[in-house]
DRENKERO-726666 format. One line per field, with one value per residue: x, y, z of N, C-alpha, C in turn; residue number from 1. Coordinates in steps of 0.05 Angstrom, whole numbers. Each point is the difference from the previous one (the first is absolute). Layout:
N
n.px <- [X  ...]
n.py <- [Y  ...]
n.pz <- [Z  ...]
ca.px <- [X  ...]
ca.py <- [Y  ...]
ca.pz <- [Z  ...]
c.px <- [X  ...]
c.py <- [Y  ...]
c.pz <- [Z  ...]
num <- [NUM  ...]
This chain:
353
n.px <- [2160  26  -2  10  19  -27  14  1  -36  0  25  -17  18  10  18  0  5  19  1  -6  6  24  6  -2  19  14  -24  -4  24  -4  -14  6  19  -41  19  1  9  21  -22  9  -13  5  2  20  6  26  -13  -14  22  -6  28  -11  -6  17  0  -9  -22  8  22  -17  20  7  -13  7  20  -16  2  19  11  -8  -20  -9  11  -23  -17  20  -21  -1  15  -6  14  -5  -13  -6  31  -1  -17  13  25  -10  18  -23  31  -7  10  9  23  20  14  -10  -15  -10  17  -27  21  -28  9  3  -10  12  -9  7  30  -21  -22  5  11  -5  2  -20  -10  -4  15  1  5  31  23  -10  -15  10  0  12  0  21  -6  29  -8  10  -27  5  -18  6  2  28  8  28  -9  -9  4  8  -17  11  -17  20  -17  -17  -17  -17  -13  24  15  -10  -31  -4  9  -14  -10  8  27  1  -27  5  24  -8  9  13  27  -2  -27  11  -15  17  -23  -3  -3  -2  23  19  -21  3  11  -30  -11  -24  7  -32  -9  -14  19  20  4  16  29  19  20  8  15  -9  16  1  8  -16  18  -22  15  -2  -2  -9  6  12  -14  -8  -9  3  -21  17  5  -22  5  -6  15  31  21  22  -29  -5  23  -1  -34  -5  17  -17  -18  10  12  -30  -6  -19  -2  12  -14  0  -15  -4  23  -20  11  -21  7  -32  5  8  -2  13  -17  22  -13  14  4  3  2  -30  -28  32  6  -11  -17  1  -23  20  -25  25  -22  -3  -19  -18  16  -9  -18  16  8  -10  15  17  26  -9  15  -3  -20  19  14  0  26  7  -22  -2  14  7  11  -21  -4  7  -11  -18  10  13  20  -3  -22  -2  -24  -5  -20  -28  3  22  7  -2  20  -23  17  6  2  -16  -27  14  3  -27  -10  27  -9  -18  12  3  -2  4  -18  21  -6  16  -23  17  4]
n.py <- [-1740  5  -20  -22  3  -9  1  2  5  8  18  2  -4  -18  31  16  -21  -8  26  7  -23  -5  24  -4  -16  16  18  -6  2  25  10  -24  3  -12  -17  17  13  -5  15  -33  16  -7  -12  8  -28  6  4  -16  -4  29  17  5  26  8  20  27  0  -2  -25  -6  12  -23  29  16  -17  6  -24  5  26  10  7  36  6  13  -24  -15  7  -13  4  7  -1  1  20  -8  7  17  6  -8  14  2  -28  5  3  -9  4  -12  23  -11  31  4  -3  -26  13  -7  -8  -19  17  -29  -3  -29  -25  -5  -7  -18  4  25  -29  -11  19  8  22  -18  -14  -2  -22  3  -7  6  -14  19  27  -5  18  10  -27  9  21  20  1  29  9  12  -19  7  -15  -2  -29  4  -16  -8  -20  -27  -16  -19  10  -26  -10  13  8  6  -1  -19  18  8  -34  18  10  -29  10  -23  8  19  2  -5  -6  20  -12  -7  -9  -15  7  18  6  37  -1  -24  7  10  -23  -18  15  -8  -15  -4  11  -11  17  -16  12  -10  28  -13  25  -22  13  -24  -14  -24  -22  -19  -3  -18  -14  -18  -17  4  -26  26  6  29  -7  21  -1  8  -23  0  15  -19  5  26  -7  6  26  -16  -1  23  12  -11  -5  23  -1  -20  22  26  -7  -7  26  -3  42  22  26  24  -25  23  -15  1  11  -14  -14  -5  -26  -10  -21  -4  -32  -19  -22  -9  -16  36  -6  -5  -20  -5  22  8  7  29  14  22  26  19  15  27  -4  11  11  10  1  -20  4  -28  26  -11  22  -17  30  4  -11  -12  -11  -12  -1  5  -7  9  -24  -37  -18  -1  22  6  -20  -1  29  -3  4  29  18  30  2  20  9  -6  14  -1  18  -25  0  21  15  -22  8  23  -25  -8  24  8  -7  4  -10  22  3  -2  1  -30  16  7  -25  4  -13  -1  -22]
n.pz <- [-1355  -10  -17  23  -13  0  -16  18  -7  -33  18  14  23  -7  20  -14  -26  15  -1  -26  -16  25  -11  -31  -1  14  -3  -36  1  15  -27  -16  20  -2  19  -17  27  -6  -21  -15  -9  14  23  7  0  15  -13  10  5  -8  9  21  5  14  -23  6  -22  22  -2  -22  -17  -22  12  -18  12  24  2  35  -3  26  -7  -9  -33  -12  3  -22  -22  -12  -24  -11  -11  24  -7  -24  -5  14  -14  -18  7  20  -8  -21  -2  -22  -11  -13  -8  -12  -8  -23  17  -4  6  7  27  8  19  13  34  6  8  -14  -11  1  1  -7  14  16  -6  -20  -4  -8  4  -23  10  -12  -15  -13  23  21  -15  8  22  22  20  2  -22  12  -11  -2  -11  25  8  -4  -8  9  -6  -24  10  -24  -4  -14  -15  -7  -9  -12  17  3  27  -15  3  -19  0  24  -1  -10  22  -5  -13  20  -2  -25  20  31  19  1  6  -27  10  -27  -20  26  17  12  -15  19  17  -32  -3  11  1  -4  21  -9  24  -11  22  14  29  -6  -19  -14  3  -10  12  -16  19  -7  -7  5  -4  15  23  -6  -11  21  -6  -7  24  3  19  -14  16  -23  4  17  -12  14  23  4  25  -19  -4  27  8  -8  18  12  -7  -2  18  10  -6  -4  16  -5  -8  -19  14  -5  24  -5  9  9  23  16  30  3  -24  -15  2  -19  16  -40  -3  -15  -10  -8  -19  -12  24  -1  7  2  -12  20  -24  2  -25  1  -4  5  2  1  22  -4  12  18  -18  -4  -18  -28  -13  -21  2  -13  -19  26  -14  14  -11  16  -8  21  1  25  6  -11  13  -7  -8  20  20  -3  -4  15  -9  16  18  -23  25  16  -26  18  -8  20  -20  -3  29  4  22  -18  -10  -3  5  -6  -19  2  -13  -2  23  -8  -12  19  -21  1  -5  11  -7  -11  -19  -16  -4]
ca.px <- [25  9  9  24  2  1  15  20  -19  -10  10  4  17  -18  -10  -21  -25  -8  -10  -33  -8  -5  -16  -32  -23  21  -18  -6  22  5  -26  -11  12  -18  12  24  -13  30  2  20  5  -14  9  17  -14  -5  -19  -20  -3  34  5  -13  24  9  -3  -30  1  -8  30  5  3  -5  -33  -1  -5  -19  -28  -22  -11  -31  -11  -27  -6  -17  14  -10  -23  14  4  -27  14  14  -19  -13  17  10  -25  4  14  12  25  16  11  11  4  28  2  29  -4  11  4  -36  -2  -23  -21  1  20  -6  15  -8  8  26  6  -5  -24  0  10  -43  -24  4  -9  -33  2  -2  25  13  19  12  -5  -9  20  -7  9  0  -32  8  9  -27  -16  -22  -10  20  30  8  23  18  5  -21  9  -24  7  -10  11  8  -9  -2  -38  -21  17  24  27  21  13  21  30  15  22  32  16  13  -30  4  18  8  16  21  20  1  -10  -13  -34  -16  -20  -14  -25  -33  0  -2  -22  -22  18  -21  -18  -38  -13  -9  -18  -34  -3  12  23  28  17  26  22  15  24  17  -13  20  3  7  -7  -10  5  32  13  16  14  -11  -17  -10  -26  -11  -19  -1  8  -29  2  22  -16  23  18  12  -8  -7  30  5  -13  4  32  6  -15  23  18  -7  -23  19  -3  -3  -8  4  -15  17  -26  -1  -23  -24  -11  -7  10  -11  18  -19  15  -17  21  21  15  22  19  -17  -10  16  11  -14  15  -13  6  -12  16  -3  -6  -4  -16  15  -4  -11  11  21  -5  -3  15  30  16  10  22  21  1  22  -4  14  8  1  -12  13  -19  3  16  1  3  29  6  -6  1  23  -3  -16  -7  23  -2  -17  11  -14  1  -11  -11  -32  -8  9  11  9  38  2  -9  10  29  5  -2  11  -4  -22  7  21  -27  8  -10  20  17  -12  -5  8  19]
ca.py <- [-12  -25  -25  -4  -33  -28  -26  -22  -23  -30  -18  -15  -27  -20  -2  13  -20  -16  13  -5  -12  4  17  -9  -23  3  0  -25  -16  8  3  -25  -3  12  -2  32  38  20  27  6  13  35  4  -18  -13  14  35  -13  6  17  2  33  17  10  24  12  32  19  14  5  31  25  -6  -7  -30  -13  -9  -7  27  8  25  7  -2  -33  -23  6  -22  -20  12  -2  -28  -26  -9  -15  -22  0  -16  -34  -12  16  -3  25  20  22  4  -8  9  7  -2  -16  -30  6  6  25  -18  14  -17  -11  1  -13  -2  -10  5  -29  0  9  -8  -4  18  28  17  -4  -11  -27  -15  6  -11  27  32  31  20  7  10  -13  4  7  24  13  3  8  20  22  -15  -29  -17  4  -22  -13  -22  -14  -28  2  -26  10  -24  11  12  11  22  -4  11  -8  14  2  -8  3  19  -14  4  -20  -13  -18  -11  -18  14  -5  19  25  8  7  4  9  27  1  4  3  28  17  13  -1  15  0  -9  2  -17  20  -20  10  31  30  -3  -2  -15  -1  -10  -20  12  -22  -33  -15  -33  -13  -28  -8  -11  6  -20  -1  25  20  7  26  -3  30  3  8  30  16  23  19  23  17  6  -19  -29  12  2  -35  -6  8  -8  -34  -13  11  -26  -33  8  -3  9  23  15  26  5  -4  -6  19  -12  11  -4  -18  -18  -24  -27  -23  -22  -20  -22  5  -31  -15  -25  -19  1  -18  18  17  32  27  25  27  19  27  29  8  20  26  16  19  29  -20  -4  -15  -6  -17  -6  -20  -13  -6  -29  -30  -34  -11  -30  -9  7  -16  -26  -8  -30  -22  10  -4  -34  -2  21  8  34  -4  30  15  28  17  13  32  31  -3  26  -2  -11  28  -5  -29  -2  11  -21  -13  9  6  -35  -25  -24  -12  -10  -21  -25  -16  9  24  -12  -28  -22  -25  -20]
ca.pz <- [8  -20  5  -14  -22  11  -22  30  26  -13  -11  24  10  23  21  -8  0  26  18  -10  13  25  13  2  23  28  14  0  10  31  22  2  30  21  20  14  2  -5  -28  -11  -32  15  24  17  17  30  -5  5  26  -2  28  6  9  18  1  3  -3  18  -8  -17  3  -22  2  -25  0  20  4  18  15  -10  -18  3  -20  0  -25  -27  -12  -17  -30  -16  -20  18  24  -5  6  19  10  0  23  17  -5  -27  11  -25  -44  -8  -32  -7  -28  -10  5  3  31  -5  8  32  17  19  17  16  29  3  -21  2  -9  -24  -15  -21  -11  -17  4  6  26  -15  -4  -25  9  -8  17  -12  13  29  15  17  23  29  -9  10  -2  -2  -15  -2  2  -22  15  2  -24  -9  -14  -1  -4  -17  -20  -28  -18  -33  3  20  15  17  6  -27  -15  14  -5  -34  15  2  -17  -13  -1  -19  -12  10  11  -15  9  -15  3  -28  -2  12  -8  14  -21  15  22  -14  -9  31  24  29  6  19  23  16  19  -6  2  -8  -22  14  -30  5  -15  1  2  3  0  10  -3  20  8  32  12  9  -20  -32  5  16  -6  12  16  -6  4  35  4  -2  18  5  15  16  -19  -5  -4  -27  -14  3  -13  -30  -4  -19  -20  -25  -1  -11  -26  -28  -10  10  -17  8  20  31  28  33  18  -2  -12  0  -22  -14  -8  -9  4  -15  -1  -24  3  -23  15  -5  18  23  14  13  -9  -4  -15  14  -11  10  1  27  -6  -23  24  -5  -12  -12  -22  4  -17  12  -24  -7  -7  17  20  -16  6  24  -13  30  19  18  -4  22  1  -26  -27  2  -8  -26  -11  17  22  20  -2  -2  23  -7  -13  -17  0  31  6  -18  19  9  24  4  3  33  11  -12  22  37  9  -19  8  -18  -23  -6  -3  -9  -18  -17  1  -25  18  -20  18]
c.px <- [8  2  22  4  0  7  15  -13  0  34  12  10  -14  -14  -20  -28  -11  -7  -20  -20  -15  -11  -38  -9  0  -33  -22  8  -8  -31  -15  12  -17  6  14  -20  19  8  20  -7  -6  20  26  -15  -4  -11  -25  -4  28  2  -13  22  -4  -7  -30  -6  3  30  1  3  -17  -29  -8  -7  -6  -31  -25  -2  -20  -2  -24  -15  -27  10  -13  -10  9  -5  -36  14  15  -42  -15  19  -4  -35  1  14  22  21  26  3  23  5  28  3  15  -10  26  -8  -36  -6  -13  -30  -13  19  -24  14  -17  3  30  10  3  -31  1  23  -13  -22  -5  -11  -27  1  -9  25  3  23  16  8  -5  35  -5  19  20  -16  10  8  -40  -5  -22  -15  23  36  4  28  20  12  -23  4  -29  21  -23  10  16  -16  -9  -23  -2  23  27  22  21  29  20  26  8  19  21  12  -3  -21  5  21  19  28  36  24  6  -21  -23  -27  -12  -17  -14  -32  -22  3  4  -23  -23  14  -12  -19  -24  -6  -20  -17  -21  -8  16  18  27  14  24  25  18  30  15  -15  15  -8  15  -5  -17  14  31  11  8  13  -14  -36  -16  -25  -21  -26  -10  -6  -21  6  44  8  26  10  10  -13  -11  21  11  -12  8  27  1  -20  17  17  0  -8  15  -2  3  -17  -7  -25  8  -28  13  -4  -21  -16  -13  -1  -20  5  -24  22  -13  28  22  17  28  25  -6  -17  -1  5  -27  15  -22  10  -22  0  -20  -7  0  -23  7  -11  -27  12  17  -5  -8  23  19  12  18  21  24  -2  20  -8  17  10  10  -10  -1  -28  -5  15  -6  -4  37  12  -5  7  35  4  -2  5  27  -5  -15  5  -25  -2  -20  -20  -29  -23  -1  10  12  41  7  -6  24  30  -9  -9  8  -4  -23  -1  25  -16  11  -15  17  31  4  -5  6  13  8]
c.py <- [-21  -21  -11  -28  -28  -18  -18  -19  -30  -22  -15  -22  -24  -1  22  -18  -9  24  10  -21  -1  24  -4  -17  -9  -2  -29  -31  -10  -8  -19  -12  5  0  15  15  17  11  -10  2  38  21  -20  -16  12  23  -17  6  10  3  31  14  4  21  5  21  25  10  17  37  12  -12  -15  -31  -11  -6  -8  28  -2  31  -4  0  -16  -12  12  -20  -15  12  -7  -26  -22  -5  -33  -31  -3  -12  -27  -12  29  -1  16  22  28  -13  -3  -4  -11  -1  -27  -37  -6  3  15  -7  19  -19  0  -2  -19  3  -13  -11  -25  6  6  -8  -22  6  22  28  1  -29  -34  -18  -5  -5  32  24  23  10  3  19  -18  8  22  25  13  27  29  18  19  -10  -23  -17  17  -5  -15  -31  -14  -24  -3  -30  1  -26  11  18  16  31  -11  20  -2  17  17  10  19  32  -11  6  -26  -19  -11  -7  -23  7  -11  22  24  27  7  -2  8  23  0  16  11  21  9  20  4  8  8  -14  15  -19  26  -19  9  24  22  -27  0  -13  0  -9  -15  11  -28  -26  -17  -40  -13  -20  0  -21  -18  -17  9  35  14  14  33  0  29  3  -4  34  25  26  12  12  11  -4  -23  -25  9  -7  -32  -8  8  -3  -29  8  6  -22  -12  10  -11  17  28  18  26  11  12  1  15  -32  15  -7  -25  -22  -25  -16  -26  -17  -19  -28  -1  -23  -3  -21  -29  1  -12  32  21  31  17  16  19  16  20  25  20  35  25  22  33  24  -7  -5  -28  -16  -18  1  -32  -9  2  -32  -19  -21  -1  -30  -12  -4  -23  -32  -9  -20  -18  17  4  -26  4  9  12  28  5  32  11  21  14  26  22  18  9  32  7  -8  25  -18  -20  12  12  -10  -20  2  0  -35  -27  -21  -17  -6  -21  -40  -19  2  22  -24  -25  -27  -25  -16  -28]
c.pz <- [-21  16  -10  -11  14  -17  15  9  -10  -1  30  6  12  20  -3  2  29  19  -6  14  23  5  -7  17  30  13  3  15  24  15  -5  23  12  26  7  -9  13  -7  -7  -27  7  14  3  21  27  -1  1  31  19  28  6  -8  29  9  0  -7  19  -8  -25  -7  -20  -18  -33  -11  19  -11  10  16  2  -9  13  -11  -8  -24  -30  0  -21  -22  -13  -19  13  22  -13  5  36  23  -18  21  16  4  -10  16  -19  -25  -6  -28  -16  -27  -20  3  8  42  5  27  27  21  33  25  14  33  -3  -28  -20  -16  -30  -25  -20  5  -2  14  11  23  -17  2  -22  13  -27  25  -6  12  39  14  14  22  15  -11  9  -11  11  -8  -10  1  -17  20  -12  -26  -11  -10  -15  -23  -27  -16  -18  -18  -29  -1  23  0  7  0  -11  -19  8  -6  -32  18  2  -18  -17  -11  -28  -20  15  19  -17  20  -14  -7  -23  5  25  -7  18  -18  22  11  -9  -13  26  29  22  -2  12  20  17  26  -6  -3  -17  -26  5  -35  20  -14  -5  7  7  -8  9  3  26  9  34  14  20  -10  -14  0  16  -14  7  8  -10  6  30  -6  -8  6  -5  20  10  -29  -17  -11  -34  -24  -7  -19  -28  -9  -4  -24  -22  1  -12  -22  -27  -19  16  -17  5  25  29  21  16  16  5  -28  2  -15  -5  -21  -4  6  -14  4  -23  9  -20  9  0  20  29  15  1  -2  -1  -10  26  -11  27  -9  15  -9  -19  21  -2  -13  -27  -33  1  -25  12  -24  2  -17  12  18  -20  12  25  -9  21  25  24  -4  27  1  -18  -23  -5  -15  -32  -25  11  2  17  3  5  16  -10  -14  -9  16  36  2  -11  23  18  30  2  1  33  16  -1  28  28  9  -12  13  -3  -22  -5  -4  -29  -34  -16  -2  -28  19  -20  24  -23]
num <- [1  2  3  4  5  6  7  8  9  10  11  12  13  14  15  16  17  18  19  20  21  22  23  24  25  26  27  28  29  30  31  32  33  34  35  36  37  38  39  40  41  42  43  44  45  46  47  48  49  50  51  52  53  54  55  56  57  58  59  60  61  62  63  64  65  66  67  68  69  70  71  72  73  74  75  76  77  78  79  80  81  82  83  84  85  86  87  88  89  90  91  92  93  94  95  96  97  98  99  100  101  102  103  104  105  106  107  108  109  110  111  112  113  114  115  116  117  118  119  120  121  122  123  124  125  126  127  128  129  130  131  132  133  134  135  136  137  138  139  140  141  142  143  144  145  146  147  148  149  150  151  152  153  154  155  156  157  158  159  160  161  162  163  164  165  166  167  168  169  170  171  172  173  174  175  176  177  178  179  180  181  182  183  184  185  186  187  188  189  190  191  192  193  194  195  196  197  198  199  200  201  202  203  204  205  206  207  208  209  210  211  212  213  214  215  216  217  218  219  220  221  222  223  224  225  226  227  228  229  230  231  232  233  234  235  236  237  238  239  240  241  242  243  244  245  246  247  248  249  250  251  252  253  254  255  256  257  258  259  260  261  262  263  264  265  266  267  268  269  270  271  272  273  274  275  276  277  278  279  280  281  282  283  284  285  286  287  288  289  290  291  292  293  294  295  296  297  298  299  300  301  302  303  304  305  306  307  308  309  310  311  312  313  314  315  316  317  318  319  320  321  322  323  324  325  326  327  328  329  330  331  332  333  334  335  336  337  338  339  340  341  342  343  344  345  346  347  348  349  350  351  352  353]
């Protein structure tokens, strides 16, 4: 795969500089705050201690992304190359890849999403932490969640999530209306991620990223990491309908319901560290049978992508609607027509003021 001309990175804006910055040291920052255990370099703080769902697997239809069925099935035994990690700490619950970037770690599942923010794999306090799960995505031999979320530092050392953020268009050239020195380089060349579990192998496909605020002070906030579980059309269709929204990037990936997904999360401050921000990026299983290819020169830049109230303030403008491609979404337009009232959500609305 060629590459394409990065002659745009070295000539970065101010704000370029300051989001560097902040993005190396957002974890350091944070986690000298020994008085908080609010994942805030991780997790959105209220993902410490998120609201249930409602719902129960027993509602759920489509078997594919259930996690708590039971089966008859007996259990798999853990990979021969995860058994010696996985008798250090039973914790370790799979492998996390991204090419391109040194993301090469084992990932952890606490009792809750507060522990493994210091400390590592091996259960040593470190204020680097480890990659972690979220506590409340389950778990079993034969079943995966709905949504893999896992969390992760942005810092200079250890295991983090840093690296992350270079899936942003705007990583090294700083955000600009015009949009100069953007590149999507990383998903160009790394168009899937390795998340395997102990038990079984697993590749998937990037089909979005998106940049966001936690905190309602400072606009509408997307709660993406409530959305462990799937369990009806509409609540599928909704979801993946704010994530394109927000992405800063399209790309020739298409979803079903029924597919299974996974969502990294790291901290990202290019606003400063007054404003409580997240880089996400989305994948989604590479289905059975399914090539693992992704023609990628159909992914663009998304130079619009929906924000929030103070990137508005700051930056002005404000979102020009929605614009990718709804049929990349198998059933969503026909979903769509027979239930417009679900969709009717303050999220398909610009939110500048």
């Amino acid at each position: 795969m060629s590459r394409r001309s990065r002659t745009t990175r070295f000539a970065a804006l101010a704000a370029a500089a300051l989001m560097l910055l902040s993005a190396a040291s957002c974890g350091d920052s944070n986690a000298a705050q020994t008085g908080d255990t609010s994942d805030s370099t991780a997790a959105p703080s209220e993902s410490a201690a998120p609201e249930e769902s409602t719902t129960t697997a027993a509602t759920t239809t489509a078997i594919k992304i259930t996690t708590t069925t039971t089966t008859t099935l007996p259990p798999l035994p853990v990979m021969e190359e995860y058994q010696e990690w996985v008798g250090k700490n039973d914790d370790i619950k799979g492998w996390i890849k991204v090419g391109g970037t040194p993301i090469d770690y084992p990932c952890v599942q606490g009792q809750d999403n507060s522990y493994y923010l210091e400390h590592d794999y091996e259960k040593n306090e470190i204020r680097n932490g480890a990659c972690f799960i979220d506590y409340l995505c389950e778990f079993t031999t034969r079943t995966r969640p709905a949504n893999i979320i896992i969390y992760g530092h942005n810092m200079r050392s250890g295991p983090s999530f840093a690296k992350l953020t270079t899936y942003c268009p705007w990583y090294y050239s700083g955000f600009n209306r015009s949009g100069t020195g953007f590149q999507i380089d990383q998903y160009l060349e790394n168009p899937t991620i390795t998340f395997n579990t102990v038990w079984e192998e697993g590749t998937y496909k990037v089909f979005a990223a998106m940049f966001v605020n936690t905190m309602e002070e400072h606009g509408e906030v997307f709660r993406y990491y409530r959305q462990r579980t799937i369990t009806s059309e509409g609540e599928f269709y909704n979801y993946i309908a704010k994530i394109l929204d927000r992405s800063q990037f399209y790309t020739d990936v298409d979803l079903e319901y029924g597919d299974e997904l996974l969502t990294l999360s790291t901290c990202y401050y290019p606003l400063g560290n007054n404003v409580d921000t997240r880089f996400v990026v989305f994948a989604r299983r590479v289905r059975e049978g399914e090539s693992a290819e992704v023609d990628v020169s159909k992914a663009t830049i998304n130079y619009d992508p929906l924000y929030f109230k103070y990137w508005y303030q700051v930056y002005g403008g404000s979102w020009g609607g929605r614009k990718w491609d709804t049929t990349k979404i198998k059933g969503f337009d026909e979903y769509v027509k027979a239930h417009p009232e679900e969709f009717e959500d303050a999220d398909t609305t610009a939110v500048a003021q």
